[in-house]
N, C-alpha and C positions, 0 to 999 in steps of 0.2 A: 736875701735868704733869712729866714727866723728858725731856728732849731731851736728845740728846749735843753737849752746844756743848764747845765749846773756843777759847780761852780760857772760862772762867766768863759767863756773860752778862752783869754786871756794867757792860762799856762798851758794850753796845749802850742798857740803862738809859737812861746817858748819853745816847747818842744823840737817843733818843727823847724825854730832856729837854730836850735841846741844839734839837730840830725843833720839840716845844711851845711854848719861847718868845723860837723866831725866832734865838735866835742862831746864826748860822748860821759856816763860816767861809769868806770869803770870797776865801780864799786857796788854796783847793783841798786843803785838807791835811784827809786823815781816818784818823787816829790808832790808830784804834778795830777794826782788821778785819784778821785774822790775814794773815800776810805768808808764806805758805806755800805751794807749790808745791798744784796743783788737783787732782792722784793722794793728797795725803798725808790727805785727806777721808776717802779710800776707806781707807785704812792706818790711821789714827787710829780709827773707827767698827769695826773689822774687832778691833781690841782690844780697846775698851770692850766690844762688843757681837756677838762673833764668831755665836753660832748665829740673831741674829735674818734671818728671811727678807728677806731687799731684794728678791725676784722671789717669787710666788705664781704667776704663769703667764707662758708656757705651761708652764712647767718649776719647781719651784722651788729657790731658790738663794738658800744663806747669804751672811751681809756676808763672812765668812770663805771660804768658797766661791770667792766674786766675787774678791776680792784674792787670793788663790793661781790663781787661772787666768790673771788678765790679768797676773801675775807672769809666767808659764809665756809668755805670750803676749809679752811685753816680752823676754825673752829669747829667744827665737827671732828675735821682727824684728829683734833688734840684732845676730845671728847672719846675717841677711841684711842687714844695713848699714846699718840705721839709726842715727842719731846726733842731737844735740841741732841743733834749726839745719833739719834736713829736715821735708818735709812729707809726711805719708801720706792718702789719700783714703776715704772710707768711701763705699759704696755700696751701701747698704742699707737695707731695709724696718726696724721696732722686729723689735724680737728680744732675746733675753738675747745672744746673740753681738756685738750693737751695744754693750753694755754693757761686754761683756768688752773688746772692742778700741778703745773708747772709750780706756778705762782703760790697756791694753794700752800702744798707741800713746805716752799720758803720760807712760809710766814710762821711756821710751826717750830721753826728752825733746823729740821730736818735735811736732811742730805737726798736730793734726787738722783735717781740711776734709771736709767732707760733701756726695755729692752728693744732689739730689732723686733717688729711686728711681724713679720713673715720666720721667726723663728720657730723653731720645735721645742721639743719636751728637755733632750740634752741641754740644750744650750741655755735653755729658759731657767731650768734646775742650777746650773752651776753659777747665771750670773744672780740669781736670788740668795743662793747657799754662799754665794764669797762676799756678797757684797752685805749680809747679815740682815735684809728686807726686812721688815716685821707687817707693812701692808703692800698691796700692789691695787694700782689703780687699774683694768685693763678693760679693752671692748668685749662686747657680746662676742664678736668675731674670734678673739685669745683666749676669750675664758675656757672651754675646755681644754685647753694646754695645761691651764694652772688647775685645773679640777684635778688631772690626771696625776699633777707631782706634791700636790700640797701635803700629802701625809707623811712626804720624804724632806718636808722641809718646817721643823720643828718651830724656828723660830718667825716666821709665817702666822701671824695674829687674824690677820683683818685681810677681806678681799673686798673689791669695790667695783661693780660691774658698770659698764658707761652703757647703757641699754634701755630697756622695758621692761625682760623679761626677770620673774622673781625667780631665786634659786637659792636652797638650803646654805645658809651660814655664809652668805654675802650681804652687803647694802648696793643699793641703789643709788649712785652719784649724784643725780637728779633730785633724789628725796633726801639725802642728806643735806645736799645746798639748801634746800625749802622751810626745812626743818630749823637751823640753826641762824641765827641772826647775828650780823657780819663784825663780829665784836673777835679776833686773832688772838693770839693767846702775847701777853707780852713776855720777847724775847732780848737777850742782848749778844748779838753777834760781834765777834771781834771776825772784821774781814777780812783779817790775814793768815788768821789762823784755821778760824771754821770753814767746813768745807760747804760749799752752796753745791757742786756735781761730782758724783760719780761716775766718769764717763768712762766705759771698758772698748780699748782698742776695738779694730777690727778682724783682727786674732788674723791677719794676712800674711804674717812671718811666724807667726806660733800661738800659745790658748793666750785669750784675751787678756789683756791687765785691767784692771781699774787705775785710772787716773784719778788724783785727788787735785783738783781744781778748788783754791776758794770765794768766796764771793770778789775777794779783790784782785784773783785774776780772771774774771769774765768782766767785772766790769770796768776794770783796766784794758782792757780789748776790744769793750765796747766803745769807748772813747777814744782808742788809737783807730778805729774804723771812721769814725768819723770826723777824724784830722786827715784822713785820708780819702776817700768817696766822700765822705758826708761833708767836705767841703764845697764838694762840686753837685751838691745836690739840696734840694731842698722838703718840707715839711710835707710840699705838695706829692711828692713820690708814693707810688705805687706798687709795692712788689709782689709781685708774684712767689708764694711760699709752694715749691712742689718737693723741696729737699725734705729726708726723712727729718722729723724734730727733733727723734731720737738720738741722732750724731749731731755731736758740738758743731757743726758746719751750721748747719739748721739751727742748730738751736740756739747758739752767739747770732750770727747775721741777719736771723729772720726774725725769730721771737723775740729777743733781749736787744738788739738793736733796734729795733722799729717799736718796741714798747718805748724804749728810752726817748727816742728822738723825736718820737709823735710822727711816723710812717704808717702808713694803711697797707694792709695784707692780703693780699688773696689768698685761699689756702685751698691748697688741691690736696686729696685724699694719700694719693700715690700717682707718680706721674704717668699720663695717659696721653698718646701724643693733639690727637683731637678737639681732648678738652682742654690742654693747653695752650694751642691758640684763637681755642675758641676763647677762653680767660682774657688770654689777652688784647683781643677784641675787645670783647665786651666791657671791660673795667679797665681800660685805654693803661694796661700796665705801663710803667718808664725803665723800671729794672728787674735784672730777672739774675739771682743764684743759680748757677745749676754745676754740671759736670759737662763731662766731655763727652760722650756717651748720650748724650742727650743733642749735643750740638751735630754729631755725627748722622743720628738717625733724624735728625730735620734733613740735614744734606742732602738725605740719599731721597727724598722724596720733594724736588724743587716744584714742580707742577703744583701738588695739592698746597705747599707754605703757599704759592702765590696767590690763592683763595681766600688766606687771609688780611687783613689789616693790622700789618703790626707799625704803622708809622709813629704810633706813642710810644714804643721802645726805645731808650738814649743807648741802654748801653746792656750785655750780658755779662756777666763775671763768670768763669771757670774755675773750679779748684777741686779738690780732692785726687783728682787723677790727671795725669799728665794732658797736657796739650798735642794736638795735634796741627800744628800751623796752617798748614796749607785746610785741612778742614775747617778751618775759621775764617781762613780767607775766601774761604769758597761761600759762607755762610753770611757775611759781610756784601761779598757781593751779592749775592741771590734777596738780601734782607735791605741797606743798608745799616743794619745797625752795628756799631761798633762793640769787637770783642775783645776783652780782656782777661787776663788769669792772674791769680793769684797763688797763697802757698801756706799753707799750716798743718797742725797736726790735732792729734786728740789732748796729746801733752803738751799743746800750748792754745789751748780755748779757744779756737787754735790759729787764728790770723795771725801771721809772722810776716808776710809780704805780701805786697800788691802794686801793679803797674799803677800809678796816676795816671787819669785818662786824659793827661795833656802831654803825657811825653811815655805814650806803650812801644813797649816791644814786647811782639807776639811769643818770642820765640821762650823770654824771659819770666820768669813769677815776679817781678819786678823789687826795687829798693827794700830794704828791711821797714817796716812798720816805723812808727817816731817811738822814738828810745825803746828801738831793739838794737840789739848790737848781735853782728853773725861776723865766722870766720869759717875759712876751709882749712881745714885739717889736714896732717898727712893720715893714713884707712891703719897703718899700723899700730903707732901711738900713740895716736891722737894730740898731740903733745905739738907738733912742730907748724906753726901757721904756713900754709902756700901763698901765694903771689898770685894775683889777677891771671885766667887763663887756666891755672893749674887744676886736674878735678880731684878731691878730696872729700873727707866726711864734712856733711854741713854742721854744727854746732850754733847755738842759738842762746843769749841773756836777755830775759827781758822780764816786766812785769804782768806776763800772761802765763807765764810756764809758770805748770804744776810743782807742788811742794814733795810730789814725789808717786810711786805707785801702791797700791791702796795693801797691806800687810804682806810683800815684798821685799823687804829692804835690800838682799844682795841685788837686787834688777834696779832699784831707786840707784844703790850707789854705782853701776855700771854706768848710765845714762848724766844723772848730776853729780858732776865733778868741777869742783872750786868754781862753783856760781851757773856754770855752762853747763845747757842739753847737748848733749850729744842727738843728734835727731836716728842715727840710722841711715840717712839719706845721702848719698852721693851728688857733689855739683859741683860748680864755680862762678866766680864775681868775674864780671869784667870791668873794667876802668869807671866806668859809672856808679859801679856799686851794685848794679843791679843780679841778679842771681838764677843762674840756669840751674834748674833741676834733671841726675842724671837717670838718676836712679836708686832703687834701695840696696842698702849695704848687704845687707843679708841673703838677699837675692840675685847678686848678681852672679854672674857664669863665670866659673873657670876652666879656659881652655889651655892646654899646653904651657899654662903661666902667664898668660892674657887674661886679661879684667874687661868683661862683655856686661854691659847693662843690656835688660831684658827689652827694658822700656822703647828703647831705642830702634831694634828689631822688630816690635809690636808698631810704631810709630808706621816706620817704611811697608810693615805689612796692609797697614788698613789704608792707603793709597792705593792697590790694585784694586781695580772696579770691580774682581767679585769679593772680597773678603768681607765681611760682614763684623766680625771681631776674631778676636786672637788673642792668645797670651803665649809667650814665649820664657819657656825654663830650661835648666841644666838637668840632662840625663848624663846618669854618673855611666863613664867609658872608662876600661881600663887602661887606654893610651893616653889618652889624653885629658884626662881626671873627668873632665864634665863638657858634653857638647852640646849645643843651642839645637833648642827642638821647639818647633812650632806646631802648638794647636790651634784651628783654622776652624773658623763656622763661617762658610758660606752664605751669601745675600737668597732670598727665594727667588731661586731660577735660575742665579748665575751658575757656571762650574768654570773648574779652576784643577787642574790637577800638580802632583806633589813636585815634579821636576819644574814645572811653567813659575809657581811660586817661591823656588829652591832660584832658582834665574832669576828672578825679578829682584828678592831682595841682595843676591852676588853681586848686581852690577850697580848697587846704590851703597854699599857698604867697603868696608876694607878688608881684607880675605880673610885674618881670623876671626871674623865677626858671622861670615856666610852661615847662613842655617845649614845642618845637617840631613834633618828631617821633617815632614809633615805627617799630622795626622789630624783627619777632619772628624769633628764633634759636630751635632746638632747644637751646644750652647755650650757660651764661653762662662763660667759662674764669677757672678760680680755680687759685692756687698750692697745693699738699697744705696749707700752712697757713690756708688760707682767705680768701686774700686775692684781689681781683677785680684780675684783670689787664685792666684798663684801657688798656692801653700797645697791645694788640694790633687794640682799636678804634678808639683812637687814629690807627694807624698807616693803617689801613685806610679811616678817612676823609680824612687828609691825600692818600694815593695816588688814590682819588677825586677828588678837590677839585683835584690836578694834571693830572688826564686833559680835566677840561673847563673 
């Protein structure tokens, strides 16, 4: 295997010896992971390794390629005012253009913040206005979003349309690159301090945060990724990018990892389930990112998978949203390819865990990353460690988590206390070290003085042959504070009714856990990353529960 590391891999070794036995350091210092601005990836790789492809579709594009455009690209924004300290927005679908201005924007020294592509005016407005934009890069597709709120957002300079078509008091992305000659502006980052992302939650427990990430914790993450997969893989790999760019998930694993390590990409729009194996067909993908939600909906259609050719797939990785076992096993079989999951967040760039595909459990997010260090908590606390077996709040040290959230400070100091994230997250280790995720703290159900993870109910739900998705939350009761209520969206065609479903999941659980109720929706609402926005049923039963 040849990867392009830099430094030598030599202290990652270390690392991974340093994590085998235990010695961990408890002082937050980790020695071992280049201190270099998160563009100098794309510049370092772009020499080693100038003609290999980093993009196969839709277009493709050398590592040398990529680094002489987003060069061209960095000097034009700095020619419209950007400077180190500012922040620029991206608003866009995957694209090789996301890549370029990823990049782009880095080399200015500026701070990127991304928003969801399929968002609206709301949401577009607030993460522009908090996070202090002064340009937004966006597609012909978003630009009327940002037409509609730009006069309500003062410090809003420069728009930048990814298109053809011209329009009053924008530039053209395309003519801006042509125009300038690929000369960056010279910048000097300290990568501990400066921030390379602004990544804002998924706003799934309440309004979005901005995470401050700096360049030395993404590319701290980057490297702990490939002391871990990137061992067991080589330069020759293939991925398939269908994850949004916009979320750190995407954006650490697919873009900034496969820059680094000289990976070629395929890059799907938004995921489509057709042209995803048609992708992988044709550009004989080996790994594929994705969610669960995506693993799910191949499941349910084993016939048409079998049409494809996927025997170039080694392995798919899960994360963002809980696993569902037995639906991976089911998709192993029907594929042979082997599934694994993992485990992070937005506040930690965000790979925190991952099975090593020599020794998975399905059921697990598997060991902590090389020099992360995790404990389970008591939910009260927070203060008192449990003991293998025990479930508690997960907590997390390492050299990926964020320096804090973006002009919050009382929500920074909730979460980082004496070195440790608090994740929010519910789980436990067992004797291996490896790490079951249970659920979110904030969302779980209280019933009668029992502690119900949602996740879990959801889990047992999407095993009945008609459920199609689901999310389960607490509706407030006044006997028994909060009881488990299931929303149901049904498969097309199946039916299922509220008692058949109310039985099914009774006789797989333990009785204060039984759902209460059903109520079927046409659509269960997920973030582009996969995740179930709970927060919206949530809300919707509290407003309820007021009215009467």
């Amino acid at each position: 295997m040849s990867m392009s590391f830099y430094p030598e891999p030599i202290p990652g070794e270390v690392a991974i010896a340093r994590r085998k036995y235990g010695e961990y350091y408890q002082l937050g210092i980790w020695p071992y992971y280049p201190d270099i601005p998160l563009f100098q990836v794309l510049k370092t790789t772009a020499i080693l390794d100038p003609d290999k492809f980093v993009i196969l579709h839709p277009k493709k594009m050398t590592m040398k390629e990529l680094d002489t455009l987003s060069d061209k690209l960095a000097a034009a924004l700095a020619d419209l005012g950007a400077n180190k300290g500012n922040t620029i927005t991206l608003y866009m679908w995957n694209s090789p253009e996301f890549v370029i201005a990823f990049f782009g924007i880095l080399k200015t020294g500026a701070t990127v913040t991304a928003l969801d592509p399929s968002c609206k005016e709301k949401d577009a407005q607030h993460q522009l206005d908090d996070s202090e934009s002064i340009m937004v890069i966006a597609d012909e597709e978003q630009y009327p979003v940002i037409e509609s709120i730009r006069e309500k957002l003062p410090r809003l300079k420069n728009v930048i349309v990814v298109g053809e078509k011209r329009r009053p008091e924008t530039y053209l992305f395309r003519e801006l690159i042509e125009k300038h000659p690929p000369n960056p502006p010279k910048v000097k980052i300290n990568p501990k301090k400066d921030l390379a992302v602004l990544q804002y939650t998924a706003g799934t427990t309440g309004p979005p945060k901005g995470c401050m990430l700096t360049h030395y914790n993404i590319v701290s993450n980057m490297f702990q990724l490939a002391l871990t997969h990137g061992l067991e893989g080589t330069r020759d790999d293939i991925v398939l990018a269908h994850l949004p760019f916009y979320h750190i998930y995407g954006m650490t694993t697919l873009i900034c990892a496969s820059v680094c390590f000289g990976l070629s990409i395929v890059i799907q729009k938004r995921f489509d389930m057709e042209e995803f194996l048609e992708l992988v067909q044709k550009f004989k993908v080996t790994v594929v990112s994705t969610v669960m939600p995506v693993l799910t909906l191949l499941t349910q259609f084993p016939d048409f998978l079998k049409q494809y050719d996927l025997s170039s797939l080694r392995y798919i990785s899960s994360g963002a949203t809980p696993m569902v076992p037995e639906t991976a096993r089911k998709f192993e079989k029907l594929t042979g390819v082997t599934v694994t999951q993992g485990y992070g967040l937005s506040e930690t760039s965000p790979v925190t865990h991952t099975n090593p595909l020599c020794q998975i459990k399905l059921e697990s997010v598997g060991p902590p990353a090389p020099d992360t260090l995790q404990k389970i908590v008591d939910i009260e606390t927070g203060t008192k460690e449990l003991p293998p077996g025990e479930v508690g709040e997960i907590i997390i040290k390492g050299p990926q988590v964020m320096i804090g959230y973006w002009k919050r400070p009382k929500e920074t100091a909730e979460v980082l206390r004496n070195g440790w994230f608090y994740t929010g997250d519910l789980g436990k280790i067992d004797e291996d070290g490896y790490l079951y995720v249970v659920d979110r703290k904030k969302e779980t159900i209280k019933y009668k003085g029992f502690t119900i993870g949602p996740a879990e109910l959801e889990a047992v739900l999407l095993e009945h042959p008609a459920v199609g998705d689901c999310a389960v939350v607490g509706k407030p009761d006044p006997v028994a504070g909060e009881i488990p209520k299931a929303y149901v969206s049904l498969r097309g065609g199946a039916k299922a009714t509220e008692e058949e479903l109310i039985k099914f999941v009774e006789e797989r659980v333990a009785g204060y856990k039984k759902i209460k109720e059903v109520e079927f929706v046409d659509v269960i609402p997920r973030s582009l990353a996969g995740k179930v926005l709970r927060r919206e049923f949530i809300e919707r039963e509290r407003r309820l529960s007021q009215k009467t």
